[in-house]
Structures are given as structure tokens and as C-alpha cells.
N, C-alpha and C positions, 0 to 999 in steps of 0.2 A: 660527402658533406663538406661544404668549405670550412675555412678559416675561421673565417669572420662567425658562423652558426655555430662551430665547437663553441668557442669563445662567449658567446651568450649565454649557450647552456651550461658552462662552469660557473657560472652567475646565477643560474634563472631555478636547477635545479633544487639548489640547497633554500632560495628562496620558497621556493614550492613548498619543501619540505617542511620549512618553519612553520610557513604558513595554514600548511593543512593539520598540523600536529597540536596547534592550537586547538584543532576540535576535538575536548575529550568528551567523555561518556559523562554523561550527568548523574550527581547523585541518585541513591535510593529515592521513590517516594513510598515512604511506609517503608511496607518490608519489599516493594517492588524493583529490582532491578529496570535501570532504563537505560539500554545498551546503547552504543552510537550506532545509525544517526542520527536516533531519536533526540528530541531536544526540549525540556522542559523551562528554559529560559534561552538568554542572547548569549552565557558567559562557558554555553557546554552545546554539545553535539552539532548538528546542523541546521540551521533553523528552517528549512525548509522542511524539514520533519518534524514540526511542531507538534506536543502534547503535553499534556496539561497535570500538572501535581495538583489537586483540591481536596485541602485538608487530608493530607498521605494518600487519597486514590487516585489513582493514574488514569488518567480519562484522553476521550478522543473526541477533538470537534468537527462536528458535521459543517457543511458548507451549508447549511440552513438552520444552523445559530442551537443545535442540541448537543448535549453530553453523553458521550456512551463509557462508559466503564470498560478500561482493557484488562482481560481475565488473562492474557499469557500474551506470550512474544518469543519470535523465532528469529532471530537478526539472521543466522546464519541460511537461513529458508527465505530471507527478506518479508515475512509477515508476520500479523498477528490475529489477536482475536477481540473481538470487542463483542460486551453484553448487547442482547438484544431490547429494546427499549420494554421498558412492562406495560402489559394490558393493564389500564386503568381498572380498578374494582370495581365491580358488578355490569361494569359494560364491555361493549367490544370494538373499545377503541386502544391502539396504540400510544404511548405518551407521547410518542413525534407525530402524531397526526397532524398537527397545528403547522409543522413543516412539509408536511408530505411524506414523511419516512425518512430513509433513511438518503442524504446525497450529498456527494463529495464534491470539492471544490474542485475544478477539473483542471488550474495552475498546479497543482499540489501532485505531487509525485505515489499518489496514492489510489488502488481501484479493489473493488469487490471481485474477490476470487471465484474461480470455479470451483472451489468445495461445498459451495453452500448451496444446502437444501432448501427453500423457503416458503412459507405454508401463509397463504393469504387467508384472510378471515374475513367475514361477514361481506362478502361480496354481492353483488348485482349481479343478474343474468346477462350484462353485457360480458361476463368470464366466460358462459359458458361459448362462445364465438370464439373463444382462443383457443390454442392449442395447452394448454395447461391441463393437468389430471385433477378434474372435477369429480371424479367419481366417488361412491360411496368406498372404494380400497383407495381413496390419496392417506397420507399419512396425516394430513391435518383434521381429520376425524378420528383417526386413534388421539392424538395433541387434546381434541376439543371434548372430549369422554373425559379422559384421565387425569388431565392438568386442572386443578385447580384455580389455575387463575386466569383459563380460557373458557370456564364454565358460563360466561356472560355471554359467549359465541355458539352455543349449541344450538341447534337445528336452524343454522343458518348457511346459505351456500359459502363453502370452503375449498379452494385447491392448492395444488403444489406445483411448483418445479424446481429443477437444477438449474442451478445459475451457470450458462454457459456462454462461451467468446462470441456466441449471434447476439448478445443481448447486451445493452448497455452496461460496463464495466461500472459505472458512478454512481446507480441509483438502486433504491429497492424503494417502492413507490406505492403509496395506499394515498387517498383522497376520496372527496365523495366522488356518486356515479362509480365509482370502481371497488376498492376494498376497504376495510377503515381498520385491520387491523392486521400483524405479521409475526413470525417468530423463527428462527433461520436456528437450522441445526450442520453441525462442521463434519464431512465427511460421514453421511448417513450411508448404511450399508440396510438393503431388501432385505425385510427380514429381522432386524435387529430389534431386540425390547426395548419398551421406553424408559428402561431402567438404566440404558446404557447410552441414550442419545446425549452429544456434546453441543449442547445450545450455546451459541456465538453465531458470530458474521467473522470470515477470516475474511483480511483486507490485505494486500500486497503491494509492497512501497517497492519504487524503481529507482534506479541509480542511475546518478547523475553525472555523467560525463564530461570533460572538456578536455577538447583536442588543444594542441597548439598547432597554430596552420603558418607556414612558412609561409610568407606576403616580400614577392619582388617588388621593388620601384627603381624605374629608370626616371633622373633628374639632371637635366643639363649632360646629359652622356652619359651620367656615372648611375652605374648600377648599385643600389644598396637594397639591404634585407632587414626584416623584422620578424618575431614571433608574437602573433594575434591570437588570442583562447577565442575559441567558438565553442558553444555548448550544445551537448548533444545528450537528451534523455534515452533512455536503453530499458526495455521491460527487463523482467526475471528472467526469459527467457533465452535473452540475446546479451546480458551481461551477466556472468554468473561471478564473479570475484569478488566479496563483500567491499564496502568504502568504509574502509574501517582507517585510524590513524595507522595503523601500522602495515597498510595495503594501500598506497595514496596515488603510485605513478603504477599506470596498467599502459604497454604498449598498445597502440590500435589495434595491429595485425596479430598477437600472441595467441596461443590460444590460454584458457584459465588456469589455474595453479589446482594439481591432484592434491588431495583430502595429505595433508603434513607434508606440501611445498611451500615455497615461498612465492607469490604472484614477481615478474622479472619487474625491477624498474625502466623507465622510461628510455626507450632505443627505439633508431630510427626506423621503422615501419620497410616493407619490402616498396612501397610508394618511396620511399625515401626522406622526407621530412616532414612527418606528420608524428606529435607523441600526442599522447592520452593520460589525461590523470583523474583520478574519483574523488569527489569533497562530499 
């Protein structure tokens, strides 16, 4: 590492530091914790991770203008849970019909996980063309028996599936011609009573990366150097270190910090001048 690049970085780090420390955790809403980097106003967490305090509930906005009520949050798992909209009384439509269901802004560091079970309601016989379990054993006939507030949907075609990585991450989707109504349960196990299903939508937020990338320039002969941020998004999967204030610089090349380490600060990468930091 030259001179001249130490020399920035006794400048640049402690800068970072301030900088990113400014983002704390936002107040309670109600009695709800809202961890970083949720953010319920400009003056706490990240606002890329917008959601919403109304009147003490902590709600989540869809990218098609609805509010879903968040029942729990797992910062350290990077997700949460959000209610599923309610079937309007005595019919068998969803309350986000009028948007399509449920669908997320796809800027937004936010997507519909693989734990979710989802039981489409009052559908057309275009379902039965798909690959979804249409049958009289899907689970959204036990739902449409037993639930009381899916009794508007009985003896109509209904199916299910698991929300998995072939399928769009952003949407969970009713309209007409297709299905008018939905209800998503979290981590459903074959078999389980309906005494014990966990109705939610779990959503998984991604962290947000920026490298510094070292930028040569030759001018009139003379060589000089810069540090330029580029930003780089990272699912769950491929950044596991939370962005928490007190987790802010993550080397590139490290691997993540074991369950009561400390994540390293910012060193130069086995590339040699590339560091990484999480806002």
C-alpha cells in the first residue's frame, strides 16, 4: 500500500466511522422495537429500510400503495414478518386486491422469502394449468373449512404452494382471471393442526455494501490516487455480518465474525486495495 493511500485512510476511516454511527436504531413504535436498519423517519436507522410508526403500529409499505402490519422482526436473521392483508367480510376478496396483492418495490433492498406457504383463493381454472396443488389435500381447504374469515371462499377452486427461488422474489399476486384472494403461512410443516399455523408473509432485507475502490490517474506524467465508494447489494445469503452501527467497516475478502466475535475493520483485501463497509 503506498504512502500517499495509508495517508487517506487515517482520514477517511474515522470519517466513515462518524458517519455511519449517526445511524441509530429508531425509537419504540407502541411497544414494538424497531432495530437498525429499519428506519421509521430521516433522523434514525437507514432509510432505505423504510417503515412506517401509524398511530404505535409498525406497518410495511407495499410498492403498490398498501399497509401490512409487522407482527415480529429478526434483524439478526435479516427478516421479518408481516400480516397478511384480511379477506374482506363475506366475500372472497383480499383487501389488496385493488393492488394486485402483495408487491414490493424492486429498488428497495427487500424480497419475499422461501418460508412462505401461500394458499390462493377463489381462483379460475386457468390454476389448474399450473403446477400448484389444486387438489382436495392442498391446505387451503383445510384454511377455507375452518377459518372464519375465509368462509366467503368455500366451494371455490383453491390451491397452494411454497414460495421458492424459481419464482419471483417481489410478488404474491391475485387479480381477476387468476385468484381474488390469499393468506400465507411462515414455515408450515406436513401435517401440522391449524391450531398451530404461523400466518404472516416473512420478507428478507439485504445489506447494503460499499467498497472503496482505489482509482489511478496519470496527469501530465504524474501519477496520483483516489478512493471512489461503489455500491454493491449482497442477499442474506452471500453477506452474513449484520449493518448494524457497531459492525460498519467489513473487509471484502474476510470471511464473517463467529456468533460473540467482533466482524475485523476495514484491511486491505488479498486484491490489495479494495475495503468494504455496511450502512
Amino acid at each position: 500500500m503506498t504512502t500517499l493511500l495509508r495517508m487517506l485512510l487515517m482520514f477517511l476511516v474515522p470519517i466513515l466511522l462518524s458517519h455511519v454511527s449517526a445511524y441509530t436504531a429508531c425509537p419504540k413504535c407502541g411497544s414494538t422495537e424497531v432495530p437498525y436498519p429499519l428506519s421509521t423517519d430521516g433522523s434514525c436507522g437507514n432509510s432505505l429500510y423504510r417503515v412506517y410508526c401509524n398511530n404505535g403500529v409498525l406497518e410495511f409499505l407495499s410498492g403498490g400503495g398498501f399497509y401490512y402490519k409487522i407482527l415480529s422482526i429478526n434483524p439478526s436473521a435479516y427478516k421479518f414478518v408481516i400480516s397478511p392483508p384480511p379477506i374482506k367480510k363475506d366475500t372472497c376478496y383480499s383487501s389488496d386486491f385493488a393492488s394486485e396483492g402483495l408487491k414490493l418495490d424492486e429498488s428497495l433492498p427487500f424480497n419475499v422469502s422461501t418460508h412462505n406457504t401461500v394458499m390462493l383463493l377463489n381462483c379460475t381454472n386457468n390454476l389448474l394449468r399450473s403446477p400448484l396443488n389444486c387438489t382436495s389435500s392442498s391446505f387451503c381447504r383445510l384454511y377455507e373449512e375452518k377459518v372464519e374469515e375465509a368462509s366467503g371462499c368455500r366451494n371455490t377452486l383453491c390451491c397452494h404452494y411454497l414460495k421458492d427461488s424459481a419464482m419471483t422474489s417481489h410478488m404474491i399476486r391475485v387479480r381477476d382471471g387468476g385468484c381474488s384472494a390469499y393468506t400465507s403461512v411462515v414455515d408450515l410443516k406436513l401435517g401440522a393442526p391449524l391450531e398451530s399455523w404461523n400466518y404472516g408473509i416473512e420478507l428478507h432485507f439485504r445489506v447494503l455494501l460499499y467498497t472503496l475502490q482505489t482509482v489511478r490517474k496519470v496527469d501530465n506524467g504524474v501519477a496520483s490516487e483516489k478512493l471512489t465508494p461503489e455500491r454493491v447489494e449482497n442477499s442474506k445469503e452471500l453477506c452474513t455480518a449484520p449493518a448494524t452501527p457497531e459492525n460498519t467497516l467489513i473487509a471484502e475478502d474476510a470471511v464473517s465474525p463467529r456468533k460473540g466475535e467482533a466482524a475485523p475493520l476495514a484491511t486491505p483485501s488479498a486484491k490489495g486495495e479494495r475495503f468494504s463497509f455496511a450502512l
